[in-house]
N, C-alpha and C positions, 0 to 999 in steps of 0.2 A: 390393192392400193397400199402404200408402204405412209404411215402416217406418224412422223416421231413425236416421242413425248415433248419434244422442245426440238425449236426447229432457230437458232442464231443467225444462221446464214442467210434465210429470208430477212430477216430483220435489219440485218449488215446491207443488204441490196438494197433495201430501200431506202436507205439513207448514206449510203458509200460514199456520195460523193462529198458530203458535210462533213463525215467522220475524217477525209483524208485533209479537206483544208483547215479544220481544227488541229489534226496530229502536225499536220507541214508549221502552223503558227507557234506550235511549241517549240519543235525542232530551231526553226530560225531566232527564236526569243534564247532558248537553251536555257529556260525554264522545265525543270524537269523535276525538283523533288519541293512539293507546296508551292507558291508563288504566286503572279499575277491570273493566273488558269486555274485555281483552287481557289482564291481570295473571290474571282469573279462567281464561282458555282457555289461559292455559300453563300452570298447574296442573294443568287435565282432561287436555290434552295429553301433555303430561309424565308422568302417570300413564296413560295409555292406550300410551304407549311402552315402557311400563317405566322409565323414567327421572328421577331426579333434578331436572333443569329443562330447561325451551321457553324460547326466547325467539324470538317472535314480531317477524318482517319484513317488510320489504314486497312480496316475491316469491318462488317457487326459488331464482332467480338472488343474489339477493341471499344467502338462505340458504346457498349452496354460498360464495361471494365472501367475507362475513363470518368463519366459521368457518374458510377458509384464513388469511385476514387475522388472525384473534385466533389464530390458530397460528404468526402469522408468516412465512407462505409469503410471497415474491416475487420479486425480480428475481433473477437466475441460479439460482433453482432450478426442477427438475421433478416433476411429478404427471402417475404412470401414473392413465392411466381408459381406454375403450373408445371406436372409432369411430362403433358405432352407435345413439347419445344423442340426445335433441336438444341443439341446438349448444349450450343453455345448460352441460352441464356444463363444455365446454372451455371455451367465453366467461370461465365465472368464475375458471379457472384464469390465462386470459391477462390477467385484469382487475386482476389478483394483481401481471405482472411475470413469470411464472414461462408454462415453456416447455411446453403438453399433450404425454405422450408415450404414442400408441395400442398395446395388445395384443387382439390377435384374440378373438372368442368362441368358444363352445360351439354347435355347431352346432344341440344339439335345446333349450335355454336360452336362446338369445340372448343370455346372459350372461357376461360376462369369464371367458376360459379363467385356472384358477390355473397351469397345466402350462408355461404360457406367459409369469408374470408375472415370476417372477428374470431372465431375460434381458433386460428392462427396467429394471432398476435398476442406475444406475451411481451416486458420491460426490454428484452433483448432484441425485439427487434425496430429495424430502421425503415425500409424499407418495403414496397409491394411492385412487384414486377408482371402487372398484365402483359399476356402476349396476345397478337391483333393476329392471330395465326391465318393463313392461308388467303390472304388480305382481305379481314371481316375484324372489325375493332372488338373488343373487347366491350361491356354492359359499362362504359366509364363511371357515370354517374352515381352509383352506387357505389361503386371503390374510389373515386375521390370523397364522398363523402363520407366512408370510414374512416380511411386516411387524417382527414380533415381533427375525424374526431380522438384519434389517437395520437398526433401530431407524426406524423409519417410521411416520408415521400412516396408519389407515384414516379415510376419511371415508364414511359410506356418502348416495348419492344416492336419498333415497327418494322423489323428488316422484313419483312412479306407482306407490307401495306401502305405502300408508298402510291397517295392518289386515295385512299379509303379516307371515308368520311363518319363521325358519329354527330347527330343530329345537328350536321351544319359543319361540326369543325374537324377539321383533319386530324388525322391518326399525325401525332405525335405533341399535338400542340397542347395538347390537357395536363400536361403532368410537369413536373419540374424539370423533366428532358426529355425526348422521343431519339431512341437510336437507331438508326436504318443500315442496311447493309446492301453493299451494291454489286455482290455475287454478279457476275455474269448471265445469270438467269433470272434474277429479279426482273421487276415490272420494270424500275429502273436498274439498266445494271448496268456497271461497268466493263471495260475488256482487258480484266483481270482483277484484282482486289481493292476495293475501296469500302468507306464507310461515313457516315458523320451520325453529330450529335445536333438535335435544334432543343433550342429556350430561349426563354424570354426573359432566363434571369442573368443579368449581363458578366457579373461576377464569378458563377460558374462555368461561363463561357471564357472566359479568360480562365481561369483554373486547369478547366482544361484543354485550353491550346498551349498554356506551359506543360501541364504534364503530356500530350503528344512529341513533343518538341522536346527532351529529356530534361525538362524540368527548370528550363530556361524561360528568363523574361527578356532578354539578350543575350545576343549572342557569346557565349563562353561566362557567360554568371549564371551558374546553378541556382536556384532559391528553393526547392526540394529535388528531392530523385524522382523519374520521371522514364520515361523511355521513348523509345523511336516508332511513333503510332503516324505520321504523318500523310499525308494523302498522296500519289504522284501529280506532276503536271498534267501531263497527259491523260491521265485518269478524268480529272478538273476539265480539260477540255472535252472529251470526249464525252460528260455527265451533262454538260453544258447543252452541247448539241442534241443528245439523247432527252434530256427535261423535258424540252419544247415538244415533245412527238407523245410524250407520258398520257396525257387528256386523251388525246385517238386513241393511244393504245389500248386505256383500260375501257374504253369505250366499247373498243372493240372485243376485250375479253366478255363485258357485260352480256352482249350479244350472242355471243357462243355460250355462256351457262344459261341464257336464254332458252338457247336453240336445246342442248343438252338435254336442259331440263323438263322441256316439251318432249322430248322424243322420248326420253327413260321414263316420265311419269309411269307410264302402262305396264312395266315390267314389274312381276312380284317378286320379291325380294331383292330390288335395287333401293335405298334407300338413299334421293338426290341430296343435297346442299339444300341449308337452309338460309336466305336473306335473312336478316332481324330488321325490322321495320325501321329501327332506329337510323339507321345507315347504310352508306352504298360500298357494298364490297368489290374489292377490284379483282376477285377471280386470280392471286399469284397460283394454287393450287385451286383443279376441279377435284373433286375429291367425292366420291360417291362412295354407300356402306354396303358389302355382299357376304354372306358367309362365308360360303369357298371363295376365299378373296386368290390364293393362288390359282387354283383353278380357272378361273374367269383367266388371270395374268398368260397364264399358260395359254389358253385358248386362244388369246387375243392374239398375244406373240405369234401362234403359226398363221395367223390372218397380218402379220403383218406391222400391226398396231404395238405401239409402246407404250408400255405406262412405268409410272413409279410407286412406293409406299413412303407415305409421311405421316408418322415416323413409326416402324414396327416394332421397336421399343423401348417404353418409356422410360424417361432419366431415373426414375428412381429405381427401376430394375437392370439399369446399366452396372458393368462389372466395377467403372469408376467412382459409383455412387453407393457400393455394396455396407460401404462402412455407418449408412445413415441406418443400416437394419430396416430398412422398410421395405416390404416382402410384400409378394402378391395379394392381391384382395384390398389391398391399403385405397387405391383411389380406383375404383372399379371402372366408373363410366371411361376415365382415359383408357383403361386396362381392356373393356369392350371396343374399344374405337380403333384400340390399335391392333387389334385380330380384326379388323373387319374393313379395313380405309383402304380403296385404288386409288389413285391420281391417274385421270383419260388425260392423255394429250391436251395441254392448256398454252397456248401463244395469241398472241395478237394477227399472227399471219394466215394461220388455220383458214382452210375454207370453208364453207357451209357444205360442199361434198364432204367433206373428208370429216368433218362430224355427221353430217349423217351415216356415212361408211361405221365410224367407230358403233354408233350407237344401235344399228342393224346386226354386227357382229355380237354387240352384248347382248342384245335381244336372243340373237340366234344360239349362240354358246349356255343361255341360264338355258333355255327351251332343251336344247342338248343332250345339255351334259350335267342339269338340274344344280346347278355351282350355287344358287340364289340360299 
């Protein structure tokens, strides 16, 4: 049985026929770069976060970048975040002027230890960039209230938790912006690049949809420099119709690490996903821990089975981050997590065959070929 790590095309089928009378309304409006199809999906957005206002970008990256930028983060200052992100969150910090500074995670979360963020903050820094990884929030309440007490922003990273919850409130609405990215494979995604920013602070919200917009308040008056982050039409429409289906979806992810996680418990040295009680995680990554993680990889592939690694490794031993000098052994648990993380096959469309198929094979392969 041939089971992909991500499966689009199922997803597209089942909502084909919305997706095409959404793209036909744009084509006929000829609305096509921001407009009345963007203006309408920060609306729904915005209300689906709990928040105030979206404004819709042209990627994550862009979304984390912006929101530092209309905060005025840059040159000599720093923004704590985590090692083990994809590189965009620090990219947008460095795209700023302003220096990434790494604190370690939580070993059963993968997410930012708070025990460990005050000894990161020194006069230079602005900044704390929790990331909500693999769609499971981050421990907020304790990092807003350091923040609080250091006078710092939270920014929360939610491009992999879009639909997560922390004790009630959604991933992104805790901090002074939540940036989401609408990658193609996200919970929500787009079909092709999109992003936004939500707050409830109205002024940064205007800041930055000038700087999206290359730094216009109208059209052709500059009021600073600014660049072309804008969202498409069609994108707007397309996120529009995809929002309404996000609830099922991650419903149905819940379901599947459910099932997952019932079937792995009995295997030794499979180390599942941990829920944190605090919140309900939307599953964007299944993510289990094995020693011979390639091994398992290999095995599975001639069965058929696909997986991914997120992320094997971490920003601060990237070649682009070599200049910060921080060498191995510096944040360990990331450093452990990233020699040891699979992602099994994770969609909305998945069957309960075809997890249980994966999860017989992993059984069958640690039994094996001892990969555990």
């Amino acid at each position: 049985m041939k089971v992909p790590f991500l499966d689009l095309r199922a997803q597209y089928e089942s909502i084909k026929q919305e997706v095409w009378q959404a793209i036909q309304a744009v084509l006929d409006s000829t609305a096509f770069a921001g407009g009345p199809f963007v203006e309408r999906f920060e609306q729904q957005f915005a209300a689906f976060c709990g928040c105030k206002y979206a404004v819709g970008v042209g990627n994550g990256t862009d979304a984390l970048w912006l929101a530092m930028l209309g905060l005025g983060i840059g040159p000599g200052d720093e923004v704590i975040t985590v090692p083990n992100s994809f590189i965009a969150t620090a990219e947008a910090i460095s795209l700023t002027g302003a220096r990434p500074v790494f604190v370690d995670v939580q070993e059963d979360t993968f997410n930012m230890d708070p025990q460990l963020l005050e000894a990161a903050i020194n006069d230079k820094t602005r900044a704390i960039i929790p990331v909500h990884l693999y769609g499971q929030c981050a421990d907020m309440d304790p990092i807003l209230e350091i923040a609080r007490r250091h006078d710092l922003y939270v920014i929360e990273d939610a491009c992999q938790a879009h639909g997560a919850t922390y004790k009630g409130r959604p991933a992104g609405s805790m901090g002074i912006a939540g940036c989401f990215s609408f990658y193609p494979g996200k919970n929500l995604g787009a079909y092709g690049e999109a992003g936004a920013v939500v707050t409830n602070d109205a002024d940064l919200a205007a800041r930055i949809r000038m700087l999206r917009d290359h730094g216009q308040r109208q059209k052709y008056y500059h009021a600073v420099i600014g660049w072309n982050a804008r969202m498409d039409g069609i994108q707007g429409a397309i996120l529009s119709v995809k929002l309404r289906h996000v609830p099922q979806w991650n419903q149905a992810r819940r379901r599947h690490a459910r099932l997952y996680s019932q079937l792995l418990s009995g295997i030794e040295g499979v180390v599942t996903p941990t829920e944190a009680d605090y919140g309900e995680h939307v599953y964007h990554i299944y993510c289990v821990q094995i020693r011979d993680r390639d091994g398992l990889i290999r095995a599975l592939a001639a069965r058929d089975i696909h997986c991914g690694i997120h992320y094997p490794v971490p920003i601060h031993l990237q070649d682009a981050y070599k200049e910060l000098g921080l060498g191995p052994g510096r944040f360990v648990v990331a450093e452990r997590l990233a020699s040891r993380i699979v992602s099994l096959p994770m969609y909305a469309e998945l069957t309960e065959k075809q997890i249980q198929y994966v999860a017989e094979q992993v059984r069958i392969a640690v039994e094996e070929a001892q990969v555990a």
